[in-house]
C-alpha positions as CSV (number, residue, x, y, z in Angstrom):
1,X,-9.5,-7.4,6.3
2,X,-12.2,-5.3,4.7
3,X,-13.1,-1.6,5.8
4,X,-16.9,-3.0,4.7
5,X,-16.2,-6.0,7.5
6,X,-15.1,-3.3,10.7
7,X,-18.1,-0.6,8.9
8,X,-19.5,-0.7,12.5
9,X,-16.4,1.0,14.6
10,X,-16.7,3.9,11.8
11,X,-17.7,7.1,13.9
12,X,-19.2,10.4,11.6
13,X,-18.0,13.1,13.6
14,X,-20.5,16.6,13.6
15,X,-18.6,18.2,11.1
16,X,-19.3,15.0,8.7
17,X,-22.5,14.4,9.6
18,X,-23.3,18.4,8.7
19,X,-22.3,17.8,5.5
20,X,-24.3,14.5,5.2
21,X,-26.8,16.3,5.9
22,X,-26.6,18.9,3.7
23,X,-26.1,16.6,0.8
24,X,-29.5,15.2,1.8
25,X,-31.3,18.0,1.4
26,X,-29.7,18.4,-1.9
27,X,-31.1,15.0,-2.9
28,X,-34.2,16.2,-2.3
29,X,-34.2,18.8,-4.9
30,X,-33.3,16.4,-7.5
31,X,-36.6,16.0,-8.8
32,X,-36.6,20.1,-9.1
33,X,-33.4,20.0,-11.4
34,X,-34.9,17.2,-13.4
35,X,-37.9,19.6,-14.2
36,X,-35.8,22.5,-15.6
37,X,-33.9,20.0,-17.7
38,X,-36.1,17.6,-18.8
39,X,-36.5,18.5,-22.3
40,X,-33.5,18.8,-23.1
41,X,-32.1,15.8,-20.9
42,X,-30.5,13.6,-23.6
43,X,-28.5,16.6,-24.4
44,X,-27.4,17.4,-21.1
45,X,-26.5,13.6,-20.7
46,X,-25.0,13.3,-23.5
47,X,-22.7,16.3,-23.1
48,X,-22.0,15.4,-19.8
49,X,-20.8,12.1,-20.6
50,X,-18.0,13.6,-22.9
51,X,-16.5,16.0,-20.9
52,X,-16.5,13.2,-18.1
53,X,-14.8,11.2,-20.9
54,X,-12.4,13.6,-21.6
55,X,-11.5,14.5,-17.7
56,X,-11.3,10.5,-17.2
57,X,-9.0,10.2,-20.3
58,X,-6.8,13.0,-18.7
59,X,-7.2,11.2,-15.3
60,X,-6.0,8.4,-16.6
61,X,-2.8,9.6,-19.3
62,X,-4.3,8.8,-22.0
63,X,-1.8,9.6,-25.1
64,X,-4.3,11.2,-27.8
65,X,-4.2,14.6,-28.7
66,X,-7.1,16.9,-27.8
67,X,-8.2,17.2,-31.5
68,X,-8.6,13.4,-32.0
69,X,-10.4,13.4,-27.7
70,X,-12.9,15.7,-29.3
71,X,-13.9,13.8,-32.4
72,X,-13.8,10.6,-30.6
73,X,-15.8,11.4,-27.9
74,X,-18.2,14.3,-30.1
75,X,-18.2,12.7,-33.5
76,X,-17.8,9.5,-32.7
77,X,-14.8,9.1,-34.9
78,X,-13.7,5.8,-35.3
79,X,-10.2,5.3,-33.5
80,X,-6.6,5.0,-35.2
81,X,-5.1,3.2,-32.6
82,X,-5.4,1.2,-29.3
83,X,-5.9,4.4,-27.0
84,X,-7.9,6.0,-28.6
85,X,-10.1,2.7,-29.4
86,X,-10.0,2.5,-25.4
87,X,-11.2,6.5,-25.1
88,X,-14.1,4.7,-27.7
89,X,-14.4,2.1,-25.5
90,X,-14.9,4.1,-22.1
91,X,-17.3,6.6,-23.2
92,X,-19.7,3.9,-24.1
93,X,-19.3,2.4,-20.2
94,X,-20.0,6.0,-19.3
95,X,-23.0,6.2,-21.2
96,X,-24.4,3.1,-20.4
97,X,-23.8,4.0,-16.0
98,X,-26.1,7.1,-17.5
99,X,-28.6,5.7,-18.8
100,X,-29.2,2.7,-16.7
101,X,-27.5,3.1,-13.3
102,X,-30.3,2.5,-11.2
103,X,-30.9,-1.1,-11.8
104,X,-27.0,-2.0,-12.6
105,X,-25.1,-4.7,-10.4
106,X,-21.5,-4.3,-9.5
107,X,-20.8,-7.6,-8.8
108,X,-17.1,-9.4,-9.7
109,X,-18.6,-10.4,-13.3
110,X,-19.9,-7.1,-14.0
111,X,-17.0,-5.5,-13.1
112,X,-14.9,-7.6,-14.7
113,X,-16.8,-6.8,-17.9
114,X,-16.5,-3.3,-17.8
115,X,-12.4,-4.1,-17.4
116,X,-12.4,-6.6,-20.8
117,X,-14.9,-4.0,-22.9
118,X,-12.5,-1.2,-22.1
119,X,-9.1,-2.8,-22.0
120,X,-10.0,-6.4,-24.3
121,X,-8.0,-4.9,-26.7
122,X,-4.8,-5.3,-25.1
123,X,-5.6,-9.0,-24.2
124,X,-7.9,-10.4,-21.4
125,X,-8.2,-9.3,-18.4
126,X,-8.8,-11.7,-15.6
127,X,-9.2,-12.4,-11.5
128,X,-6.2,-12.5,-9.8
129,X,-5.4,-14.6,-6.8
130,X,-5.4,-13.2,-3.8
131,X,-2.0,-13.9,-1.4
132,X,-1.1,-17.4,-0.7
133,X,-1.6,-18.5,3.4
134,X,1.4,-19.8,4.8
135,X,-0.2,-21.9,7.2
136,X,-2.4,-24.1,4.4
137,X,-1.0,-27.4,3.7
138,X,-2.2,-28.0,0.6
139,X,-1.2,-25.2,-2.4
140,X,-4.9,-25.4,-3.4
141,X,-5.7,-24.4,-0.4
142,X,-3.9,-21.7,-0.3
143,X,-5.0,-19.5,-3.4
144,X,-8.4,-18.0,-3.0
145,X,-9.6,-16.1,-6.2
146,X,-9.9,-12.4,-5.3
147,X,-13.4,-13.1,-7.6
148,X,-14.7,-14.6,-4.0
149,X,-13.3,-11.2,-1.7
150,X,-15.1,-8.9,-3.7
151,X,-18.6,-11.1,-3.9
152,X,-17.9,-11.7,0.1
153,X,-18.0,-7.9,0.5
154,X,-20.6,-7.2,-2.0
155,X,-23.0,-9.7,-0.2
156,X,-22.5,-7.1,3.0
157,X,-22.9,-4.2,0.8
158,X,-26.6,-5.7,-0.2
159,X,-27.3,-6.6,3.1
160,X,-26.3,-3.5,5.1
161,X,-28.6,-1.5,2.5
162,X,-31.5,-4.0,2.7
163,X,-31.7,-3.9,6.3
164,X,-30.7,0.2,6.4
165,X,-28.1,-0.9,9.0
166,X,-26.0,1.7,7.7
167,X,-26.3,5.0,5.5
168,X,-25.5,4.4,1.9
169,X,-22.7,7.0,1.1
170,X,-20.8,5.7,3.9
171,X,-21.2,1.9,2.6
172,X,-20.0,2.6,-0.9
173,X,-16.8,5.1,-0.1
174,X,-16.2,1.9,2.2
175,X,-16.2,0.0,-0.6
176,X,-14.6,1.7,-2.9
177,X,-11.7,2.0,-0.3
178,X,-11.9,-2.1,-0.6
179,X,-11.8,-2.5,-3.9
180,X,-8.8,-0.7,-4.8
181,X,-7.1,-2.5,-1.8
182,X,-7.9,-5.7,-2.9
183,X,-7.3,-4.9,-6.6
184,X,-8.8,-8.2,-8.0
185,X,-8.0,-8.5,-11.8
186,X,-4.5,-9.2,-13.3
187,X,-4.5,-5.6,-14.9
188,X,-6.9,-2.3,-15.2
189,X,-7.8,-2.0,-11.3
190,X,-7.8,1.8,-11.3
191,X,-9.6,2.5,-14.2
192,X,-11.9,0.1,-13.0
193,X,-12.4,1.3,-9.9
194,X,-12.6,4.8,-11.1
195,X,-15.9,3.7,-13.0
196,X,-16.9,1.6,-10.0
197,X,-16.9,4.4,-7.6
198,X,-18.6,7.1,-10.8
199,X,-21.5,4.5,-10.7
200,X,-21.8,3.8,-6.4
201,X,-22.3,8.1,-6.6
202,X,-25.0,7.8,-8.8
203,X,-26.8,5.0,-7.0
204,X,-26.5,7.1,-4.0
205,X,-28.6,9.2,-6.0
206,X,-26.3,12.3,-6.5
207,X,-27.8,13.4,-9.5
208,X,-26.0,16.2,-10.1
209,X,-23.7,14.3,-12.0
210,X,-26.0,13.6,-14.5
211,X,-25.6,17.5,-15.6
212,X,-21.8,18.2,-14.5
213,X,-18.9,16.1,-15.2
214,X,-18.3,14.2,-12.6
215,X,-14.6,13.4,-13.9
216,X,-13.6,17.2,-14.7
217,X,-13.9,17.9,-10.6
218,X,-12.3,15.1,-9.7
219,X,-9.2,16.2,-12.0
220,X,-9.4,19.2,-10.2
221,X,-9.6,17.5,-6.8
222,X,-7.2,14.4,-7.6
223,X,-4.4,15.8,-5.7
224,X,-6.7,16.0,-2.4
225,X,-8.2,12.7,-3.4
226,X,-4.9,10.3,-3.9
227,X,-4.0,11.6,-0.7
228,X,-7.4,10.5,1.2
229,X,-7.0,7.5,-1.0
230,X,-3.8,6.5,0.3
231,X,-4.3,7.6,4.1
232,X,-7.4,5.1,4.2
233,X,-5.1,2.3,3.2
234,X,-2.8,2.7,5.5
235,X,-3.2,-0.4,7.9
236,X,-6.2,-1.9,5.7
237,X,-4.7,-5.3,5.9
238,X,-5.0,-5.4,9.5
239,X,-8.2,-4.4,9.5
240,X,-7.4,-1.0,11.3
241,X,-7.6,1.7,8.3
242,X,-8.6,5.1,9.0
243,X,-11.2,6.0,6.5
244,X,-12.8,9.2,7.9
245,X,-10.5,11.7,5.6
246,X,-11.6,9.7,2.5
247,X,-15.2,10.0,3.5
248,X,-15.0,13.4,4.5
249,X,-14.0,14.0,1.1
250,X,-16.8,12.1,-0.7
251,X,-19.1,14.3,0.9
252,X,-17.2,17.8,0.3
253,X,-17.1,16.5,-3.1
254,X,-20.4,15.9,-3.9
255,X,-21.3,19.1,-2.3
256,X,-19.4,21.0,-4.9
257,X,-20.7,18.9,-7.5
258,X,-24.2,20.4,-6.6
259,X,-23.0,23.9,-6.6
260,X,-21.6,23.4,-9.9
261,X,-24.8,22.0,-11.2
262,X,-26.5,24.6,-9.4
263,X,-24.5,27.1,-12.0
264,X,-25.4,25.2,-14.9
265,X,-29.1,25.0,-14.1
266,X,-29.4,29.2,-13.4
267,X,-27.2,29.4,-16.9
268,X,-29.6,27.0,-18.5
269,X,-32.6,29.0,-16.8
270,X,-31.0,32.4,-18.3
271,X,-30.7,31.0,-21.8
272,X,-34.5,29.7,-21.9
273,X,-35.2,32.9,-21.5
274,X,-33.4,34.9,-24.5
275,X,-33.2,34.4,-27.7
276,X,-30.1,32.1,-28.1
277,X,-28.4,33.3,-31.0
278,X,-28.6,36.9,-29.5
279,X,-27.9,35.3,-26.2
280,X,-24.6,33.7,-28.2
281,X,-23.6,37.4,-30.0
282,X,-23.4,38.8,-26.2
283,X,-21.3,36.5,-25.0
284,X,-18.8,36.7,-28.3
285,X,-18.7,40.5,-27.6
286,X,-17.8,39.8,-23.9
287,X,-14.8,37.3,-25.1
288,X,-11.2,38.0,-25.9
289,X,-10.8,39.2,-29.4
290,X,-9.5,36.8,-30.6
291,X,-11.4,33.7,-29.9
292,X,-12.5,30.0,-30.7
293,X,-16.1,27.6,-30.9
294,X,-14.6,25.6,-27.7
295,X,-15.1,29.0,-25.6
296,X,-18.6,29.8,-26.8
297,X,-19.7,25.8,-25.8
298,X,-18.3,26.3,-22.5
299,X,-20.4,29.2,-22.0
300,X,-23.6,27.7,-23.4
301,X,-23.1,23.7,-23.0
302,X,-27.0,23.3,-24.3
303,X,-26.9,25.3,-27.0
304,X,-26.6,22.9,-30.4
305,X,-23.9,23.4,-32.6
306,X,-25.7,24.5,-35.4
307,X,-26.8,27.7,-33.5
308,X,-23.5,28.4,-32.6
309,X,-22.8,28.1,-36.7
310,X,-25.7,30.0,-37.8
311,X,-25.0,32.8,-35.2
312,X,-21.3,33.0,-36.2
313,X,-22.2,32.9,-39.7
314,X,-24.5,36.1,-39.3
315,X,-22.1,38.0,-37.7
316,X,-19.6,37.0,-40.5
317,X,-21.9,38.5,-42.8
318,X,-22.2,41.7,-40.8
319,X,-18.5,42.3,-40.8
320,X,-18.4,41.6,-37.1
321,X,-16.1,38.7,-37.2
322,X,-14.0,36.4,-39.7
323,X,-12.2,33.1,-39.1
324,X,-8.5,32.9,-38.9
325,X,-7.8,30.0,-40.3
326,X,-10.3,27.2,-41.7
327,X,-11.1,23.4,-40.2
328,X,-12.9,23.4,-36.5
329,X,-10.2,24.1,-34.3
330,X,-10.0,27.9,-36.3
331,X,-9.9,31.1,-33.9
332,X,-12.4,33.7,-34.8
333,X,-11.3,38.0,-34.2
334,X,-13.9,40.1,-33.1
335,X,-13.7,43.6,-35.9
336,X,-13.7,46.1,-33.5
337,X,-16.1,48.8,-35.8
338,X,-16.8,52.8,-34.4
């Protein structure tokens, strides 16, 4: 039995429903975060997209090498093999929840899509059938295509939202909690349901996670989260899981996601404000000796690359650095000078 079916016997205790509330009022400054951003907002998106590509790809065990993750997901390199053409694969669904997440559906067929675009490769993925009933007489009667379950529970989803019978956070972690119970294809559920629950966050209009990775905290929560996971499926066949840990997460997660995002934004604010390639020198001087381009970008996500080059090139020239090594993985030393 679905956690969306006994939605009503959930309680939100006062700590919970402090958060909630919280998150709410971080909702409403989304429209303020969009206004710092805003010209630069296909940057941001776009950068945020890769490092949730690369966090997912972590998430998920990917075997590809960091060097070949950064030109896949960067460059757009085309891929040498059938993970990598799956990293390819992924960072396209990512961009597309982006762009267009308000008006996408996650019904069985759209889900199912997502599965075959990312995973076609290996051969097609399909609805499984959910557990045969012992008590049907007939064998057709007793498969039920799991295709059904999740368009049964979506139908509540829409409905509970139409009618505001309940709040929408709560809905969709209830969800999500259904959908990797009821694990409906013959292969790919988690990944799946990974992308499912990336894209019920954004619906719920946390849209931080259009400027932080929304992957890259998760990998640093995922211990805390398979736990939750797991607790809220204890008993969900009979209808008696205890999902108040998982949801208690959800919500001290997307409260850090704000704070994050909240760091990025000031950072962003703080670059606007300086010239960037003296703002880039500062931060080289503040860095180990020896160092690399990755740490500079991590500093200054919205800075372009060829900034970054131009700056290091300049300083080059002024005998303040040179590269160790060529290619662009090289480490740079700092010359310390009198």
């Amino acid at each position: 039995m679905s956690s969306i079916s006994n939605i009503g016997h959930f309680v939100l205790p006062n700590d919970a429903l402090a958060n909630l509330t919280a998150i709410y009022r971080r909702i409403g400054q989304n429209e303020a975060m969009y206004q710092v951003l805003k010209a630069d907002i296909d940057r941001v998106v776009e950068q945020t997209v890769q490092r949730d590509g690369y966090f997912l790809a972590r998430i998920l065990d990917l075997k590809i090498t960091d060097t070949r993750m950064r030109l896949i997901l960067t460059k757009d390199s085309n891929p040498r093999n059938k993970e990598e053409k799956t990293l390819s694969q992924i960072k396209e669904v990512l961009r597309k929840i982006q762009k267009h997440y308000p008006k996408m559906r996650h019904q069985s067929n759209d889900l199912l899509d997502f599965a075959n675009f990312i995973y076609g490769h290996y051969g097609e993925v399909k609805f499984a059938y959910a557990e045969a009933d012992r008590r049907a007489v007939l064998q057709s009667q007793a498969k039920k295509s799991k295709r059904l379950i999740i368009d049964e529970i979506n139908e509540k989803v829409e409905n509970y939202l139409e009618k505001r019978k309940y709040e929408r956070l709560i809905v969709y972690s209830h969800y999500y909690i259904d959908f990797f119970n009821i694990a409906p294809f013959t292969s790919h559920n988690y990944a799946t349901g990974l992308l499912l629950l990336y894209l019920l966050i954004l619906k719920g209009e946390i849209e931080a996670f259009r400027y932080i990775s929304f992957f890259e905290i998760l990998y640093g929560e995922y211990p805390a989260f398979i736990k939750e996971l797991q607790n809220a499926s204890v008993n969900w066949r009979e209808g008696l899981a205890q999902t108040l840990g998982f949801v208690r997460f959800i919500f001290r997660f997307i409260l850090q996601g704000y704070e994050k995002a909240d760091a990025v934004i000031n950072e962003y604010k703080f670059d606007a404000t300086l010239n960037k390639s003296d703002n880039i020198e500062n931060t080289i001087y503040r860095l180990p000796k020896i160092f690399t381009k990755e740490e500079i970008r991590i500093q200054h996500p919205y800075v372009s690359e060829s900034t970054i080059n131009r700056t290091l090139l300049k300083m080059r020239e002024a005998g303040c650095i040179r590269p160790l090594g060529k290619g662009r993985s090289a480490k740079w030393i700092r010359i310390e000078n009198d």
